[in-house]
PyMOL CGO cylinders between C-alpha atoms (Angstrom):
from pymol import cmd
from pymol.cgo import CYLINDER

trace = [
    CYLINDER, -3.91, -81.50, -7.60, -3.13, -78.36, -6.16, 0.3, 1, 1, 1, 1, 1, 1,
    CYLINDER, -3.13, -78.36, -6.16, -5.40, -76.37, -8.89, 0.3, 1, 1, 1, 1, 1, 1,
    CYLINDER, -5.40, -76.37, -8.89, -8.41, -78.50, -8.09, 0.3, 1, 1, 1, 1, 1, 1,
    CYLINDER, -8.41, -78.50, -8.09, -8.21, -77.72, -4.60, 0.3, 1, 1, 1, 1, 1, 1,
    CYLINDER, -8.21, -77.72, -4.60, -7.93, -73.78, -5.66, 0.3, 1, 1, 1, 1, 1, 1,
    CYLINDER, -7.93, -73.78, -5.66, -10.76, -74.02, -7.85, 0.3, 1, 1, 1, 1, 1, 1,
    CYLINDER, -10.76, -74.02, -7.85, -12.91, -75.99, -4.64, 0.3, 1, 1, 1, 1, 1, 1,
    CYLINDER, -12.91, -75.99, -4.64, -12.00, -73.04, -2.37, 0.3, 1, 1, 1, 1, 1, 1,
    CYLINDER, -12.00, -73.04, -2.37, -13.18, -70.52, -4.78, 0.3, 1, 1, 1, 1, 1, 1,
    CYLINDER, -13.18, -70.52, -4.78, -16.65, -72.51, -4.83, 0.3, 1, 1, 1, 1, 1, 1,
    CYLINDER, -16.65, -72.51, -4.83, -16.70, -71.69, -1.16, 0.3, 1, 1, 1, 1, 1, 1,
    CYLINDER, -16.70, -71.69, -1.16, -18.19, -68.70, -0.31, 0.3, 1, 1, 1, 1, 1, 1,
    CYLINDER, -18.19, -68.70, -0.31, -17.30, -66.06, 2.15, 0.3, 1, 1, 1, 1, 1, 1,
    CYLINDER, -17.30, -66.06, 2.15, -18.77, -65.01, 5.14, 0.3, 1, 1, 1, 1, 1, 1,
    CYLINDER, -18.77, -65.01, 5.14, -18.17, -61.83, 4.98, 0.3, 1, 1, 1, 1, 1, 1,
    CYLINDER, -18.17, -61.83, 4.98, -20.13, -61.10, 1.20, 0.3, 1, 1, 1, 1, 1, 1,
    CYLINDER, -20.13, -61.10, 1.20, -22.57, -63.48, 2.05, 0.3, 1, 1, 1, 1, 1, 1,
    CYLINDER, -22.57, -63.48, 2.05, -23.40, -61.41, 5.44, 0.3, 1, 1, 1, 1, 1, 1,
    CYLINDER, -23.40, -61.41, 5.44, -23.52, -57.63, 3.70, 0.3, 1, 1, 1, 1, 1, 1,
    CYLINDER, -23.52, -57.63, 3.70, -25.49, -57.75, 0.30, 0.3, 1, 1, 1, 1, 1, 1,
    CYLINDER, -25.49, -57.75, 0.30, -26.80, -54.24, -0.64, 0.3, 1, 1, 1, 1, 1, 1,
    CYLINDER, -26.80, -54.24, -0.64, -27.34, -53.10, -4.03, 0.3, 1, 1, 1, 1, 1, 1,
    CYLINDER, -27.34, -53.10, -4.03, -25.70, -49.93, -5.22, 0.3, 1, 1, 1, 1, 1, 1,
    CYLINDER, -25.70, -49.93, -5.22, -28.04, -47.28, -4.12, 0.3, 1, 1, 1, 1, 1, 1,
    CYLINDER, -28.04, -47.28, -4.12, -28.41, -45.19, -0.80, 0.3, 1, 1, 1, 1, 1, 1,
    CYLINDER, -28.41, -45.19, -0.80, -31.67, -46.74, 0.35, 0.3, 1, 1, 1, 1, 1, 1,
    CYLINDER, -31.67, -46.74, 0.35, -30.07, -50.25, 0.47, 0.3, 1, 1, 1, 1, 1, 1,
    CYLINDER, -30.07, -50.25, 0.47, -27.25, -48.75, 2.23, 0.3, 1, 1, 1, 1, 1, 1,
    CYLINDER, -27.25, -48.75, 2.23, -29.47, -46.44, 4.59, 0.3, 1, 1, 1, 1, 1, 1,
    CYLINDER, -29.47, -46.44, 4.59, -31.51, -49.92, 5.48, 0.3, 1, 1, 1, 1, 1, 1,
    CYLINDER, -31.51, -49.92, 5.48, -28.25, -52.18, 5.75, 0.3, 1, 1, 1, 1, 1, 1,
    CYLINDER, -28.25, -52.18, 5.75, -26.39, -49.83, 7.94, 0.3, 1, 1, 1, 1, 1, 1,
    CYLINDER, -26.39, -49.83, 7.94, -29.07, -48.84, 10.63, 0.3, 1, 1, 1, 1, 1, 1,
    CYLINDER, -29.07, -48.84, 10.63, -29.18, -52.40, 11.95, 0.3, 1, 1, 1, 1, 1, 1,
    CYLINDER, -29.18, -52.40, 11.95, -26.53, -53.03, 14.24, 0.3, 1, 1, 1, 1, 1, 1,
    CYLINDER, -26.53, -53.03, 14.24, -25.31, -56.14, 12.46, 0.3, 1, 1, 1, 1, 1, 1,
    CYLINDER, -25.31, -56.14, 12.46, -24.08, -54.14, 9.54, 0.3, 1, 1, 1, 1, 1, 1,
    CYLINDER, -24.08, -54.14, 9.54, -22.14, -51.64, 11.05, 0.3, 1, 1, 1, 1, 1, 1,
    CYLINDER, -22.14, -51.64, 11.05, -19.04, -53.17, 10.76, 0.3, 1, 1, 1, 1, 1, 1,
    CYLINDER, -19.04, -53.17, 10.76, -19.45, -53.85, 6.99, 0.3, 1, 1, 1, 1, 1, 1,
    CYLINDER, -19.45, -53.85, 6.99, -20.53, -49.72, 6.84, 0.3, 1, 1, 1, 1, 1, 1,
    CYLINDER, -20.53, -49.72, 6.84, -17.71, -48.57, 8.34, 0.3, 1, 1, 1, 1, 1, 1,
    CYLINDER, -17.71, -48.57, 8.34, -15.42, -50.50, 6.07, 0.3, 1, 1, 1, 1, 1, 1,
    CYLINDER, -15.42, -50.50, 6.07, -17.23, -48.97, 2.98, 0.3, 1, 1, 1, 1, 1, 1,
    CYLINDER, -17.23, -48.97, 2.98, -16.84, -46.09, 4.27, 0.3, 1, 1, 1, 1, 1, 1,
    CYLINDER, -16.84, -46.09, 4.27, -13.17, -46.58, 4.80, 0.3, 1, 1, 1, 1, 1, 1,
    CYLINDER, -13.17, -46.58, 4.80, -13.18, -47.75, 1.39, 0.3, 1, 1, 1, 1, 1, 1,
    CYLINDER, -13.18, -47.75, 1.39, -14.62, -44.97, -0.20, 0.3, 1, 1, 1, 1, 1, 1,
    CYLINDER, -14.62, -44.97, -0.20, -12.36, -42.54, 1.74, 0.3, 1, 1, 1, 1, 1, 1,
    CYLINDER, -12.36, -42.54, 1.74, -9.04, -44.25, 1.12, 0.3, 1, 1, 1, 1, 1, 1,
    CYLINDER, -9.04, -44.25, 1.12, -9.74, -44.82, -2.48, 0.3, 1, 1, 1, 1, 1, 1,
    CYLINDER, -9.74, -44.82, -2.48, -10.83, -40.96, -3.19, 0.3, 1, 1, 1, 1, 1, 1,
    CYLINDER, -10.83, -40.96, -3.19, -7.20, -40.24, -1.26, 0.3, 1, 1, 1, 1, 1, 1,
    CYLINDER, -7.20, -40.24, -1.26, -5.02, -42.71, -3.47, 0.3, 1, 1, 1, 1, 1, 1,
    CYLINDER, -5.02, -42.71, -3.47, -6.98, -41.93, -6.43, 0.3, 1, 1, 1, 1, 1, 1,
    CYLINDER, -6.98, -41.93, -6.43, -8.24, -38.49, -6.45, 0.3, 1, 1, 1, 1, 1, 1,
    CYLINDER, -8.24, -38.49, -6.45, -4.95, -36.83, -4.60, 0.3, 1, 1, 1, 1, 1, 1,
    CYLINDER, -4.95, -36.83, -4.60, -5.04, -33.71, -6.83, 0.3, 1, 1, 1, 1, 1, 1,
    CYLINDER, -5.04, -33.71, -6.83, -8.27, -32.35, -5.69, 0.3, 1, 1, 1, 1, 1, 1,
    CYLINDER, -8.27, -32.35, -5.69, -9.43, -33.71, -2.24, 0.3, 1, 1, 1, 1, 1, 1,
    CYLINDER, -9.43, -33.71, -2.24, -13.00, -33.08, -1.82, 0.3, 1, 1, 1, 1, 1, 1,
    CYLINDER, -13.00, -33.08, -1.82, -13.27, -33.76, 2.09, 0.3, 1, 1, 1, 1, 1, 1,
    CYLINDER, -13.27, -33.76, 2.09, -10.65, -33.27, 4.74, 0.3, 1, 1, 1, 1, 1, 1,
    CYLINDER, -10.65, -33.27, 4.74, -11.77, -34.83, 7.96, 0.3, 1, 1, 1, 1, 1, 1,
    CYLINDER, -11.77, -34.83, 7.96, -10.11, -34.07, 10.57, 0.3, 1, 1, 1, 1, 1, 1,
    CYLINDER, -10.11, -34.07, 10.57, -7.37, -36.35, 12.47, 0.3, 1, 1, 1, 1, 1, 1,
    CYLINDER, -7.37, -36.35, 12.47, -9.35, -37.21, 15.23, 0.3, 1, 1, 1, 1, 1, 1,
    CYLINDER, -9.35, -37.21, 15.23, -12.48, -38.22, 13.39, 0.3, 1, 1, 1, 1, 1, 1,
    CYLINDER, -12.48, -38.22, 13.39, -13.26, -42.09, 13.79, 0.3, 1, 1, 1, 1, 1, 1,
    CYLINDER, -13.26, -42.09, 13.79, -14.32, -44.34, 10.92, 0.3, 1, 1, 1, 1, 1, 1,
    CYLINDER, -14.32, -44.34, 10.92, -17.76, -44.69, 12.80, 0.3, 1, 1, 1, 1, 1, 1,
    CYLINDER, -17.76, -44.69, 12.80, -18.38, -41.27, 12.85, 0.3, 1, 1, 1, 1, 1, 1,
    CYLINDER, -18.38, -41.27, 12.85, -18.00, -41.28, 9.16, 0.3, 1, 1, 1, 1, 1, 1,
    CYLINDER, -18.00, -41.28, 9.16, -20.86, -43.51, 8.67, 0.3, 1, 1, 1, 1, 1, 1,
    CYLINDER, -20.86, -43.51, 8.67, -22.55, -41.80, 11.39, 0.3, 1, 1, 1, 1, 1, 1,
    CYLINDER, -22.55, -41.80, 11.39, -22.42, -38.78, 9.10, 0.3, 1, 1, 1, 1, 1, 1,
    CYLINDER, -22.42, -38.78, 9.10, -23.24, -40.56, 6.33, 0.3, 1, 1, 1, 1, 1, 1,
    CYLINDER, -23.24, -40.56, 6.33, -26.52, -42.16, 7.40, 0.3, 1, 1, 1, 1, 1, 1,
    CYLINDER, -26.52, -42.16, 7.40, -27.62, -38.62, 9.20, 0.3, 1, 1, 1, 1, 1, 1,
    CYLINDER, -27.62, -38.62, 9.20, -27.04, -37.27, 5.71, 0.3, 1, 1, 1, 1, 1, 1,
    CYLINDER, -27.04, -37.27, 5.71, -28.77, -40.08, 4.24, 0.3, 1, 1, 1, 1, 1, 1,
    CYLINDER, -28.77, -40.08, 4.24, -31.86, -39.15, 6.60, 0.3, 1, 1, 1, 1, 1, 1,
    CYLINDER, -31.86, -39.15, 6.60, -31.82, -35.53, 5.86, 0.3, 1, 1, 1, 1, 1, 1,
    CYLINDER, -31.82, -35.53, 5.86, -31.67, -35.77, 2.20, 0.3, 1, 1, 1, 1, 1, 1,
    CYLINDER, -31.67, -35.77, 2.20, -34.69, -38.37, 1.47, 0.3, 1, 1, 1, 1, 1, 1,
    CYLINDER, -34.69, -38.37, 1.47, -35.13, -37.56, -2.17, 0.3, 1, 1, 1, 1, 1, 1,
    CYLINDER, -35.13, -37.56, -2.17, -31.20, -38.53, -3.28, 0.3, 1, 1, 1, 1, 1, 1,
    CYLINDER, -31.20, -38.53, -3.28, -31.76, -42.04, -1.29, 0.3, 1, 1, 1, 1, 1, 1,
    CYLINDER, -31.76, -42.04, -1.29, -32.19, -43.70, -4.89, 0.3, 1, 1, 1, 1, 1, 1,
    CYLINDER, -32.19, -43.70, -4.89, -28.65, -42.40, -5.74, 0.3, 1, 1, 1, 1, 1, 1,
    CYLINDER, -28.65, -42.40, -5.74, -26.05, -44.27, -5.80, 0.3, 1, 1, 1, 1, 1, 1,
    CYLINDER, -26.05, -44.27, -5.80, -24.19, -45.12, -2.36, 0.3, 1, 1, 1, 1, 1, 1,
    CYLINDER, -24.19, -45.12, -2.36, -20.73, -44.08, -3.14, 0.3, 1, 1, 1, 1, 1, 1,
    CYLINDER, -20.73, -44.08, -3.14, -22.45, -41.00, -4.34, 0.3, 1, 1, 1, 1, 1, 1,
    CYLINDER, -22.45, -41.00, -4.34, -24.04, -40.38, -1.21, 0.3, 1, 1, 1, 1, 1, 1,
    CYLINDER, -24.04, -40.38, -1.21, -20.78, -41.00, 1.14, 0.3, 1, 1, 1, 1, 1, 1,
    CYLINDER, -20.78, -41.00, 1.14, -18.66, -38.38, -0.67, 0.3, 1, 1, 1, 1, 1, 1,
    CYLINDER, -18.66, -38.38, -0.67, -21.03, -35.77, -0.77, 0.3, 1, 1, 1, 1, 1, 1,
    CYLINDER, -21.03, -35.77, -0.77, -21.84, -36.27, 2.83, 0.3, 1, 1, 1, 1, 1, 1,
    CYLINDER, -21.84, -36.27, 2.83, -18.59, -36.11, 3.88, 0.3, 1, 1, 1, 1, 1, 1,
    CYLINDER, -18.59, -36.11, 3.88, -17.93, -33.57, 1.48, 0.3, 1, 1, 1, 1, 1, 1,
    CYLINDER, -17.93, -33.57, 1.48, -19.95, -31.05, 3.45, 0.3, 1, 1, 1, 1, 1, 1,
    CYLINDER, -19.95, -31.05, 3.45, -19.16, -32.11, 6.80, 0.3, 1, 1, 1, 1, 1, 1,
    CYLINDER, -19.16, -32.11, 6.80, -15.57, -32.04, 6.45, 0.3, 1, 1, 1, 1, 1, 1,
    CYLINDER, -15.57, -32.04, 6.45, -15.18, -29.53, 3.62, 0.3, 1, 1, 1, 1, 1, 1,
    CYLINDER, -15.18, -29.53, 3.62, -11.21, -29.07, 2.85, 0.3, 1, 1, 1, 1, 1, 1,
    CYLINDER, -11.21, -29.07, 2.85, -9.65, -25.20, 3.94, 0.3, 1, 1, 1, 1, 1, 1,
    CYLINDER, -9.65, -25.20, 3.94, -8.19, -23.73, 0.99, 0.3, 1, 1, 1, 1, 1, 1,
    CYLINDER, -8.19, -23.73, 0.99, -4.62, -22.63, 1.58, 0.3, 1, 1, 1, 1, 1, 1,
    CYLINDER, -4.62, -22.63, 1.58, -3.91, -19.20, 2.35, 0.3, 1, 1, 1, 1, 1, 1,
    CYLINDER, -3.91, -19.20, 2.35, -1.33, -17.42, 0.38, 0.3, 1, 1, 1, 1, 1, 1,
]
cmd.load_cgo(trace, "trace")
């Protein structure tokens, strides 16, 4: 019983998918995230992208925003990058949100 009731919730969708479907490229994201709707699905991408390239990529950060830096303003510098940079749009989105934040919030080398 109880694994025909599992497999009955799993036909259910979820809200949350259902509301943010872009494909994989920066002009879905660019159109998704500039309606007010989205934003909250954005800025968790963004948060995504972020906290995977820290737990993941820990040997050689490639952006270092500061402490005070919101998750907002990350997609706010995102989508301005988006907007500046017209001809990557057809790159991929993940693409797009490191190398934005990548130089905005470049990391300091150490000094010796």
């Amino acid at each position: 019983m109880k694994g025909i009731l599992m497999g009955a919730l799993l036909l259910i969708p979820t809200t949350a998918h259902s509301q943010f479907r872009t494909k994989d490229t920066g002009n879905d994201f660019y159109a998704a995230c500039t309606q007010p709707s989205q934003r909250p699905h954005c800025v968790t991408y963004v948060l995504g992208v972020v906290e995977g390239t820290y737990f993941f990529d820990t040997a050689r950060r490639r952006f270092c925003p500061p402490q005070e830096v919101t998750n907002g303003q990350m997609l706010d510098v995102t989508l301005a990058y988006i907007q500046r940079n017209p001809e990557t749009r057809h790159y991929p989105r993940i693409t797009l949100v490191t190398s934005a934040l990548t130089k905005t919030f470049p990391c300091r080398k150490a000094s010796k």
